[in-house]
N, C-alpha and C positions, 0 to 999 in steps of 0.2 A: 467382639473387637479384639481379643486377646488372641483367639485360633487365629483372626486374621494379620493380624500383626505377628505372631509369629513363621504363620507361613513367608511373610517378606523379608521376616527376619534370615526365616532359615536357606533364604535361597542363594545360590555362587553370585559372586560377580557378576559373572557375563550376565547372568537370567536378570539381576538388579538392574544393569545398565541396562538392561535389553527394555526395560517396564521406562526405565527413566527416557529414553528417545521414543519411545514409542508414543510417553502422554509424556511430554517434556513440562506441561502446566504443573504438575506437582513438584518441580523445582524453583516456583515461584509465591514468595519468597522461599531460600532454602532450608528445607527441614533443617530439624538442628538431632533427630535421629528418625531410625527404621518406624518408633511407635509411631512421631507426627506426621508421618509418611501413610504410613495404614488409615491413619485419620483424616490425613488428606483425598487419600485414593476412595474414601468412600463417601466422599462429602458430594451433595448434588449435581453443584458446581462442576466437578472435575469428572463426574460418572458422565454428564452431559456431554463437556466438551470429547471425550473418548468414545461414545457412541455420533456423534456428529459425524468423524471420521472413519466412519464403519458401511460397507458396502451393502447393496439392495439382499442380498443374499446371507449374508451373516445378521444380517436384523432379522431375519426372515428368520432362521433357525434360532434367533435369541429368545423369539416372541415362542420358537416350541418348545425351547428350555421352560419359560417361563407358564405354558399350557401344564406342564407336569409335575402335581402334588409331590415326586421324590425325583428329580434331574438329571438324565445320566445318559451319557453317550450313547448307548445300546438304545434308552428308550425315543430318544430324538430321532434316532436312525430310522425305527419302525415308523416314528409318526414323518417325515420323511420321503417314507417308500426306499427306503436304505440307499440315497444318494449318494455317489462315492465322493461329493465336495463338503460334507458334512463334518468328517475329520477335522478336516483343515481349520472350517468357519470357528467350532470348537477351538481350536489352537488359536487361531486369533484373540477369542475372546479369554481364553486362558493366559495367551501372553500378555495382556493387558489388564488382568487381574478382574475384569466384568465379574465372572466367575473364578469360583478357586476349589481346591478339594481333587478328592481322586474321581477319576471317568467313571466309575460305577458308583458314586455319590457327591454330584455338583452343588456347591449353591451359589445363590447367586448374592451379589451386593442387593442389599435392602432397597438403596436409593435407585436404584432402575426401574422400581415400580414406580416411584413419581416422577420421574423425568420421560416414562415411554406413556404412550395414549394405554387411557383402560382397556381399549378395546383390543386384544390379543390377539395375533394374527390376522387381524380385519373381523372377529368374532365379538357378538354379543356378550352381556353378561349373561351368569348364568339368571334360570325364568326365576328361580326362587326370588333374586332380589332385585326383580321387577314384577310382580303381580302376583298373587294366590290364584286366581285361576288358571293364566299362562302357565303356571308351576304345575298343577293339578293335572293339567293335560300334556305336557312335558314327561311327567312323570309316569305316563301310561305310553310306550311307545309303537305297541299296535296300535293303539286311538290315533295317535301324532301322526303313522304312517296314514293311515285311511282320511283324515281328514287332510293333510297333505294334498290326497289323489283326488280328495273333492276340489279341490280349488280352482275355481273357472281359469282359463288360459293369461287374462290380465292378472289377476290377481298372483298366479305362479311367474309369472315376468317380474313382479316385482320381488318375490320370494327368491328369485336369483341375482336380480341387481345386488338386493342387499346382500345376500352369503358372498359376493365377490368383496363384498368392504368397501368404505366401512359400512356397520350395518345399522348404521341410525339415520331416516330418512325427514325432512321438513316437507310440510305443506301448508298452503297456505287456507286450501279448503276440503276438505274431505272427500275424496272419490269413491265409483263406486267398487273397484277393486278393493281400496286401503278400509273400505266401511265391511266390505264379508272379511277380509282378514282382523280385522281385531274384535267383530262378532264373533270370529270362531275359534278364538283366543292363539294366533297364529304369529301374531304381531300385539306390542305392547305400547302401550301410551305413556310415555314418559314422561311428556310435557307439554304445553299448550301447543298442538300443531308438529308435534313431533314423535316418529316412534321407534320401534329398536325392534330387533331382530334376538329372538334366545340364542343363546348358545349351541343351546342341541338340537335346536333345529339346523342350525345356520351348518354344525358338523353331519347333520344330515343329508343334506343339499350338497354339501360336497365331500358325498360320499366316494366319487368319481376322481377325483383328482386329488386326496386327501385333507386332513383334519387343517393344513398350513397352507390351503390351495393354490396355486400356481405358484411354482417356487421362480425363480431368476437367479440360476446359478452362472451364467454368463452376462458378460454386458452386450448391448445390441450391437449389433455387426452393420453395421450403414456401408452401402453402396457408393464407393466415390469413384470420379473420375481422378488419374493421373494425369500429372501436370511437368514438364521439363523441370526440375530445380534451376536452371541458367536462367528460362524466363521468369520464373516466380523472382527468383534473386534481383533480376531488373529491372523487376512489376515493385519491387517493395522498395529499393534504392532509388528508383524515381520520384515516389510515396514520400521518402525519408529525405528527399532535398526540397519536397514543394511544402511537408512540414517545419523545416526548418526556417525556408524563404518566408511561410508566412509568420511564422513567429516573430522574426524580426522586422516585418512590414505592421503586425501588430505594435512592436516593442516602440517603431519607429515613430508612428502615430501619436502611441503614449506621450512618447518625447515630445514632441510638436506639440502637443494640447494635452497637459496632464488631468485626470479623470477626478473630482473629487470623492474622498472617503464615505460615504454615508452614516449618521449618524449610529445606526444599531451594526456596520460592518457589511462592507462590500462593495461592487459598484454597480452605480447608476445603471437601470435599462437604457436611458439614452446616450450616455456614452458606449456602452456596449455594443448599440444597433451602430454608433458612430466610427467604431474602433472596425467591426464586420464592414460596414460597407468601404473604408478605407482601405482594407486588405483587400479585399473584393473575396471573401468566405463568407462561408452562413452562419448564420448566428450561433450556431452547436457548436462549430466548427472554432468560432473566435471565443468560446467560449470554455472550450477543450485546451485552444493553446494557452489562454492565458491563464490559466489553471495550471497546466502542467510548468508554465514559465514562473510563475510564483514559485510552485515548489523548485524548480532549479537555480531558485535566487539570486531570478533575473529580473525581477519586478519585486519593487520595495516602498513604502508608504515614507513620504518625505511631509516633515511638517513645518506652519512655520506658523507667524505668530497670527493668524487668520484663520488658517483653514491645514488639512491634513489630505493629499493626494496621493493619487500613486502615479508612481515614473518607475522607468528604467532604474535597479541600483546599480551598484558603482562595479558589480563586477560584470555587466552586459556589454562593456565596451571590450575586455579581454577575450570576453565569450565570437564575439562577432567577427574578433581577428584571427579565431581558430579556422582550422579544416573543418570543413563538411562534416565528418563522419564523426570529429569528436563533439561537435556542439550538437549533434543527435543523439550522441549515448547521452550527453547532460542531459536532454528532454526524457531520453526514456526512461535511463533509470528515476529522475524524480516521478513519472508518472507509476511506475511498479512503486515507489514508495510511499505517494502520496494517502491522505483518509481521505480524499474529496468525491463525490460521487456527481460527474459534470453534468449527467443526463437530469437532475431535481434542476437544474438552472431555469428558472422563470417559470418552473409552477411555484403552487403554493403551499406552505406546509398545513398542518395541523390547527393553528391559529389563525386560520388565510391569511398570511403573509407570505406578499412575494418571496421567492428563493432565489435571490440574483448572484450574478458570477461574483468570486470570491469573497462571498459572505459565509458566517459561521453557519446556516442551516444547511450547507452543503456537506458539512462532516460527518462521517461514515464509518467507525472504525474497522469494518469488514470490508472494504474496499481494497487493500491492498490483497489479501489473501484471494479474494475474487477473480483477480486480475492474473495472480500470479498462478492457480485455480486452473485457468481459461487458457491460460498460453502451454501450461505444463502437459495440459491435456490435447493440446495442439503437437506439441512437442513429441507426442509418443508415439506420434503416426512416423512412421519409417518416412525416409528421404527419399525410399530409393525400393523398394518393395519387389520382391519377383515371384512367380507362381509357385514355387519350389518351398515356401517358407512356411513355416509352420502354422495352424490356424491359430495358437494360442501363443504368445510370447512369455516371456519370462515372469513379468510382472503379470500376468493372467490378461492383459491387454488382448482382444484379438486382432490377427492383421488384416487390415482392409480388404475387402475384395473389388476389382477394378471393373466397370461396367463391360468392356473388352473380354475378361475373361483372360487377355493374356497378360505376358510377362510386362510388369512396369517400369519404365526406367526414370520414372520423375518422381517429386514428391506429391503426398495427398494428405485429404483431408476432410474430415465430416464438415457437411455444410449446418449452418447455425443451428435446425430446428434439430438437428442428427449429435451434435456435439451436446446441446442441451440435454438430450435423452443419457447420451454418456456420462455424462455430470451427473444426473438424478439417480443413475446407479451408481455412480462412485460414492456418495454420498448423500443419500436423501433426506436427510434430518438436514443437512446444511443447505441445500437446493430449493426448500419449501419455501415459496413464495418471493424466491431472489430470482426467478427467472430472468426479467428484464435485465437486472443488472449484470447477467453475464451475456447478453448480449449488447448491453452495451457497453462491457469489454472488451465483445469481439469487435465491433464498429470503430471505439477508439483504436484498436491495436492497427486497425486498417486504416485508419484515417493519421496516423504518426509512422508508418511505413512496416512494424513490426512483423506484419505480414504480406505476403504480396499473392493476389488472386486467391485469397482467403487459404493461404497455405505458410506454414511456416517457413521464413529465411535461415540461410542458414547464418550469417550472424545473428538475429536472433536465439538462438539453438546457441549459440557462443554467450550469449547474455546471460539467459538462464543456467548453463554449464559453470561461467564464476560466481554466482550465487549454490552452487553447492561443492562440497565440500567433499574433497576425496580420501575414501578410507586408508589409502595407500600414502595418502601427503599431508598428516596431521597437523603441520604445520604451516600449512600451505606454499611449499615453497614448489610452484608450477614451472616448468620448463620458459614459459613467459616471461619469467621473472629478470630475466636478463634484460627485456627493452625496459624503456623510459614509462613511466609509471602512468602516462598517458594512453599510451601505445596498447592498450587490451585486445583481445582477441577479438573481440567484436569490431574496436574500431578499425582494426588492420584486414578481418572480413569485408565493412563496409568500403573502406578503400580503395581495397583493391575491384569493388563492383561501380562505382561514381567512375566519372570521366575527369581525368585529371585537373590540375589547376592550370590555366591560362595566362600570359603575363601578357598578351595582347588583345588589340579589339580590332574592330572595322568601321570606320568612317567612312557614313554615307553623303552625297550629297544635298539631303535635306536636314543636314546637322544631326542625325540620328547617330550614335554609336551602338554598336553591337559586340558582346564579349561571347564570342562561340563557344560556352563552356562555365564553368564555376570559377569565377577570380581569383586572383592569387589575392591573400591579405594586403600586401601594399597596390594592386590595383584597384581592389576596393574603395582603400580608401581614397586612391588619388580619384576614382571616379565620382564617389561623395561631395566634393567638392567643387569637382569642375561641371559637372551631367547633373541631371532630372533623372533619376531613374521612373523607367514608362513601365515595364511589363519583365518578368520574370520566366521562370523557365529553364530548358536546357540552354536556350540562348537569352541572355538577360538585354533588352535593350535600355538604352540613356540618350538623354536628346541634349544640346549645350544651345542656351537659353542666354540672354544677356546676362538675367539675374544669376543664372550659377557662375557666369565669368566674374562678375562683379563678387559674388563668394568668395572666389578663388586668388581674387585680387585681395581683396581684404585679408584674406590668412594669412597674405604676405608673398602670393608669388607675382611675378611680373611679367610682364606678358611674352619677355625672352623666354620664361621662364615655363609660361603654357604653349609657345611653340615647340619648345624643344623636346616638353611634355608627351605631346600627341604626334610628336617626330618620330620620338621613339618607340613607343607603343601601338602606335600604327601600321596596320600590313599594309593597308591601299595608301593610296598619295592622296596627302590633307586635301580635302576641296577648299576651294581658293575662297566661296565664304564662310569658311572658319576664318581662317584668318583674317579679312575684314573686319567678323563681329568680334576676334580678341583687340585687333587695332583700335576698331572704336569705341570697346567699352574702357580698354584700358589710356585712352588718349583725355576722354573728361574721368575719369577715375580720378580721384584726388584731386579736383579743381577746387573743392570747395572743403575749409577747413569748417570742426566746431571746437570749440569748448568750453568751457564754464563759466557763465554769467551771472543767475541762472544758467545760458550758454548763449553763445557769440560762433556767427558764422563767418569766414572771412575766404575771401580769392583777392587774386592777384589780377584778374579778370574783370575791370569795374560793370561789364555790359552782363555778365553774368549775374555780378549780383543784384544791377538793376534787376533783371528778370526775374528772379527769386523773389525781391523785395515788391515786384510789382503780381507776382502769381497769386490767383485768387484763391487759391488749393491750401496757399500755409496762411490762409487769413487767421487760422485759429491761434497762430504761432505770436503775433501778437509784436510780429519784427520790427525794427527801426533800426537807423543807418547810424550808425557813432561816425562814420570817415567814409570814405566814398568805399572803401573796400572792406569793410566791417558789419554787420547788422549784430543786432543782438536781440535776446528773447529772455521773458520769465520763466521759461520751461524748463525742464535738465537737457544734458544734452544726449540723453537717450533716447529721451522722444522728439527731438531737433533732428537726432538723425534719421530716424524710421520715419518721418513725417517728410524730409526729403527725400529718402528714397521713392515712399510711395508716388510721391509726385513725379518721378524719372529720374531726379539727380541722382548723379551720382557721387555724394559726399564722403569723408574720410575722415576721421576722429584725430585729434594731435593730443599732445600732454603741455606739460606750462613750457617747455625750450622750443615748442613750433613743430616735432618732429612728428610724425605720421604714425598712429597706432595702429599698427598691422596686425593681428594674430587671429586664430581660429574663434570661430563662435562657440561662446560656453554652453554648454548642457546640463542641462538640470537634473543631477541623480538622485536617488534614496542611498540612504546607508546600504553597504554590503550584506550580504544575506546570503547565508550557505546552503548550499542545495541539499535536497532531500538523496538518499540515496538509498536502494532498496539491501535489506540487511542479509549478508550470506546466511546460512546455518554455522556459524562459528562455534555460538553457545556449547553445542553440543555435538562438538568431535570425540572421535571415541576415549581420546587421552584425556580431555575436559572430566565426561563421564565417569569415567573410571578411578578420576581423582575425587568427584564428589561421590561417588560412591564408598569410597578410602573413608571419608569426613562420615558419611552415616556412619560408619562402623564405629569411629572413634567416636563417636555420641551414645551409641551403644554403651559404649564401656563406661563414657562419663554416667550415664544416668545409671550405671550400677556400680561403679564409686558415691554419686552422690547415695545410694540407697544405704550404703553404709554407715554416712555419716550420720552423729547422736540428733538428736531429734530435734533440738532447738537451732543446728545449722539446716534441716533440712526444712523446717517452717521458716525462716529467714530468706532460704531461696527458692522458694516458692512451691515446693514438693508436698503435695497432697498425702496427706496423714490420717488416721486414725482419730487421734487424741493428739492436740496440741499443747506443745507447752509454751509457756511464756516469753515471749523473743527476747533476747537479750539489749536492753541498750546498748549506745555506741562506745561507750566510755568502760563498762563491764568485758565488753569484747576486748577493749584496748588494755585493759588488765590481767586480762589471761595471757593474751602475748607479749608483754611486757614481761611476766612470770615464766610463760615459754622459752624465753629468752636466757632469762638468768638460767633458769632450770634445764635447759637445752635437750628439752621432751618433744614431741610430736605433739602438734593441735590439728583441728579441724576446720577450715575457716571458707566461711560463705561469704562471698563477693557479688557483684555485678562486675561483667564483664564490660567492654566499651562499645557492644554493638546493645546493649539494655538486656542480655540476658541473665539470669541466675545459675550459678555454680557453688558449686564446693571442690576442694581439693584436702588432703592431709598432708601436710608440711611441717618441717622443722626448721624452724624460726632462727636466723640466724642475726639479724640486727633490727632496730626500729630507729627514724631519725629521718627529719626532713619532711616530714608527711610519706613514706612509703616503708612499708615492711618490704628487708630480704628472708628470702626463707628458699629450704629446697625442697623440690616434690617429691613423694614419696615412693613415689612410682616410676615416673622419668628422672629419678636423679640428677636433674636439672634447675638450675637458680634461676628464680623470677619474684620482678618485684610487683608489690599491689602498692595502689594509691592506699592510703586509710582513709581515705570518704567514701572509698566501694567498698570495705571492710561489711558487711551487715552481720557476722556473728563468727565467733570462734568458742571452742569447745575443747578441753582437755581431750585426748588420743583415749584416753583410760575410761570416756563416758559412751566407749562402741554400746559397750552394750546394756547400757542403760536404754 
């Protein structure tokens, strides 16, 4: 630990920061110097996460480091076959400290032996420690060659399964191949039904292709087709407006009929199936949006003194008045920053219990990195490709090649099974057994528009680009920075590919409205109120209905007021029965008052309220006549009033002066809920870096001030000793610098600092009073005061060297 701690110790800046982005996890929490940094870097944990991120090719050469009793550049090479990408892998693993030491004598971190499989290289152990006879016959390798060349044709088929890796094989019953190989001590028995492969044989067998066999010094090269970027870009912004429409056809639902909470968290499968077939999506599909609309906290759990539902909250109405393009970056970034993994919805976990939409067994903490994983690697395929370009890019990416063979002018892309392969060499330690979820990755990212014909957009490619951080603009101050903080590159990509806002529609003659395009926010709303919206799309149709006139009446307009409405918003000339059905819904509109009785119904119309009074529909109402133009009821007058409506009236609410309560119908929200938003790389800009690298050093120096101080502050603050002596009480402390004081000497004085950890400094005491010592530092020549309840020891200056 010491060689290695010094080697961190003793390296520049740049090479510190360079380790510190490279495994950015070893600055969490942050060291407090270079030693717990060494201690960090080699802890399991951290060795793990650093080879996770490590390529099919650098693993490959790790495991021949690791085949080699003394490790060294030269002899990797040879086992190898002197690869010229060999260096490099090396350098990898040296800049990240895997390995440390000079090239002609590597070692490696300890912990890489328990964090990587035993099996090295895809190779057995050695025969010694599996069998005495295996060993016996290992250890004579004329015998091994000849009994080799006896081995019948199956039997040698399985002799090379295994040396390709890994080499330890299950069965369930004994064959007759697997029974001559471990009679001929060829193959060993490890365990009931299972056997392994030696070592030297297994380097036997591939003797052909070397001791590391089949290396992967490139990633696969997949064949795609090129694709226009103009259609991809309107294959994905179609994507990203019918995402949007159903989110709020979901959101809308909610509203109408709130879904309750479920006891253990989440909701119901039959509202689920209820809220899907309402949008008219599939159930993934309603179960993706409502997922990613939670995290954009658009959906919020409202409770009341019964029960706990979820509804729209309260910031889904501002959301719904935005533009197109910005209420899709809401969705997308909360989906890049969400832990949810949508595709577990309505299996079952571990305990068979259902996994329903936004319940806790859907949490995933690799979920986001998955995702952002999936698109990065999307992302690296050129826009715009032509034959002329190099096979290998900068980042070792290679460039696509186009089925055509010629020059490309669109963007591309590996198709799923081809992109997966990509991912398992980018990282195979992280790819084992997540397959599925990167593709259902790719599936959401297409199904919320972020790609279009399974190719990356280019705002998309804008989204990703402000999650990272430019070397050049440490502060992030972007050329963008001058619009409205809404206004992102993304959204102003999307923008400008959507078909503008429309401030008009088309009246049909069967009451149908039609808005050729995406509505402006106040058409919107005004069409909410007046229309039924039927069907979605590039053109959204609304049908006007009595009941939505009678809506629209109620909120307070009048029917001058809905003529002049759809006067003006109208290209074609009103057909003549609109206007009819606005005259007649608005003529018995307000014929009949309620109010509080229980509630009292009253017109001015006595043959009306006969009618009512005699309708066999509000028998439950429980009416009777006070005056010929009065009825009254036990009921409130909220279900006075929906129980005439359902019946055809059309009644109208007053207050105690008689006057007519107009206004919009309330909605029922949750409390506000702030969206998830995917985090840039801020952390760790190079000026970030470079300042906690400043902080290592200066911890440096504290832990060799504190090595100075007399022995009683350094047991007090915690510093591992030898021979301890007897910590000082608190009150003994407080008598030496009291006497410091008077005596105006240097002491030594060990504290807690206020994040809880231990120091010492050497100071001269300049006052006590109040509960804190002033004093100056010895070294900084700077005043600072301590609490005296962090005080844990002080020590005369004259006891160094005791």
């Amino acid at each position: 630990m010491t060689d290695f701690a010094e080697q961190i110790r003793a390296l520049p800046d740049e090479a510190l920061a360079a380790l510190l982005r490279l495994r950015p996890d070893l600055l969490v929490p942050t060291p407090s110097d270079t030693y717990s940094l060494a201690v960090r870097a080699q802890s399991k944990v951290s060795v793990a996460r650093a080879l996770d991120g490590m390529d099919q090719f650098t693993l490959e050469i790790l495991d021949g480091l690791r085949l080699l009793p003394a490790p060294s550049l030269s002899e990797v090479l040879a086992l190898a076959n002197n690869h010229p990408g060999v260096p490099d892998a090396v350098g990898r693993l040296r800049s990240r400290f895997l390995i440390h030491g000079d090239l002609a004598e590597l070692d490696l971190v300890p912990a890489i032996e328990e964090v990587c499989s035993p099996f090295v290289a895809g190779l057995g152990r050695p025969a010694a420690r599996l069998d005495p006879e295996v060993a016996e016959l290992m250890s004579d390798p004329a015998k091994m060659r000849r009994t080799l060349l006896s081995a019948p044709p199956q039997a040698r088929a399985v002799l090379d399964r295994l040396a390709e890796g890994p080499p330890v094989g299950t069965m369930s019953t004994t064959t007759e191949a697997v029974a001559w190989l471990l009679e001929h001590h060829l193959l060993a028995e490890v365990a009931e039904g299972m056997v392994e492969l030696p070592r030297e044989l297994g380097l036997l067998l591939r003797r052909e292709l070397g001791p590391l066999g089949r290396l992967h010094p490139d990633p696969p090269a997949p064949a795609t087709v090129a694709k226009e970027q103009s259609t991809v870009d309107r294959a994905g912004a179609g994507q990203a407006m019918s995402a949007v429409r159903h989110t709020e056809d979901l959101l809308e639902a909610l509203a109408a009929e709130a879904a309750p909470v479920l006891r253990g968290g989440g909701l119901g499968v039959l509202p689920w199936r209820r809220l899907a077939k309402t949008a008219a999506v599939s159930e993934q599909d309603a179960a993706l949006f409502l997922e990613t609309a939670y995290a954009a906290g658009l959906i919020g759990e409202l409770e009341s003194s019964t029960e706990t539902v979820f509804a729209p909250a309260a910031g889904y109405d501002q959301w719904r008045s935005a533009p197109v393009a910005q209420r899709w970056a809401r969705l997308a970034n909360a989906w890049l920053a969400m832990s949810r993994q949508v595709s577990l919805a309505g299996q079952r976990d571990e305990r068979d219990r259902p996994m329903t939409v936004l319940s806790p067994q859907l949490e995933r903490a690799s979920a986001p990195a998955v995702r952002l994983a999936t698109l990065r690697e999307l992302a690296a395929w050129p826009a715009a490709p032509t034959a002329s370009s190099k096979s290998l890019t900068e980042n070792g990416a290679r460039t696509p090649k186009t089925i055509s063979g010629s020059e490309s002018i669109g963007g591309t892309a590996p198709n799923a099974d081809e992109l997966i392969e990509l991912l398992r060499w980018r990282a195979p330690r992280r790819m084992r057994g997540r397959e599925e979820s990167y593709r259902e990755a790719l599936r959401e990212a297409a199904t919320l528009g972020l790609t279009g014909l399974d190719v990356m957009t280019t705002y998309t490619r804008a989204l990703l680009t402000s999650l990272t951080v430019v070397e050049e603009d440490p502060l992030g101050l972007r050329p963008e920075g001058v619009r409205p903080p809404e206004q992102t590159p993304t959204v102003v990509a999307l923008t400008e590919l959507l078909p503008p806002p429309v401030d008009h529609v088309l009246v049909q003659a069967d009451l149908t409205v039609v808005v050729p395009g995406p509505a402006e926010p106040a058409l919107a709303g005004e069409l909410e109120l007046v229309a039924e919206h039927e069907s979605g799309g590039g053109a959204s149709v609304y049908r006007v209905t009595p009941a939505s006139v009678r809506r629209a009446l109620d909120a307070g307009y009048s029917a001058h007021d809905l003529h002049a409405l759809f006067a003006r918003r109208a290209k074609t000339t009103v057909p003549q029965g609109l206007t009819y059905l606005i005259d007649d819904v608005a003529r018995t509109h307000g014929g009949l008052r309620t109010g509080a009785a229980g509630a009292y119904l009253r017109s001015d119309d006595e043959g009306l309220i006969a009618a009512a009074l005699a309708d066999r529909s509000l028998t439950d109402l429980q009416l009777r006549r006070l005056a010929p133009t009065v009825l009254v009821t036990p009921y409130t007058p909220g279900r006075l009033l929906a129980s005439l409506r359902e019946a055809g009236y059309a009644p109208v609410p007053e207050d105690a002066s008689g006057a007519a309560v107009l206004t919009k119908p309330r909605v029922r929200r949750a409390p506000a809920r702030a969206g998830l938003e995917p985090q840039p790389d801020l952390d760790l800009t190079p000026v970030r870096v470079l300042g906690l690298v400043e902080e290592l050093r200066r911890g440096d120096v504290r832990m060799r001030v504190a090595r100075r101080a007399p022995a009683e502050v350094r047991a007090a603050a915690g510093h591992p000793m030898s021979s301890l002596t007897a910590v000082q009480a608190h009150s003994q402390a407080l008598s030496v610098l009291q006497q410091a004081v008077r005596d105006k000497v240097k002491v030594w004085v060990g504290y807690v600092d206020a994040h809880g950890s231990a120091a010492s400094r050497l100071v001269r005491p300049v006052s006590i009073g109040a509960g804190y010592l002033r004093a100056e530092d010895d070294r900084t020549q700077m005043l600072h005061t301590f609490a005296l309840h962090r005080i844990t020891a002080a020590a005369p200056a004259d006891n160094l060297g005791k």
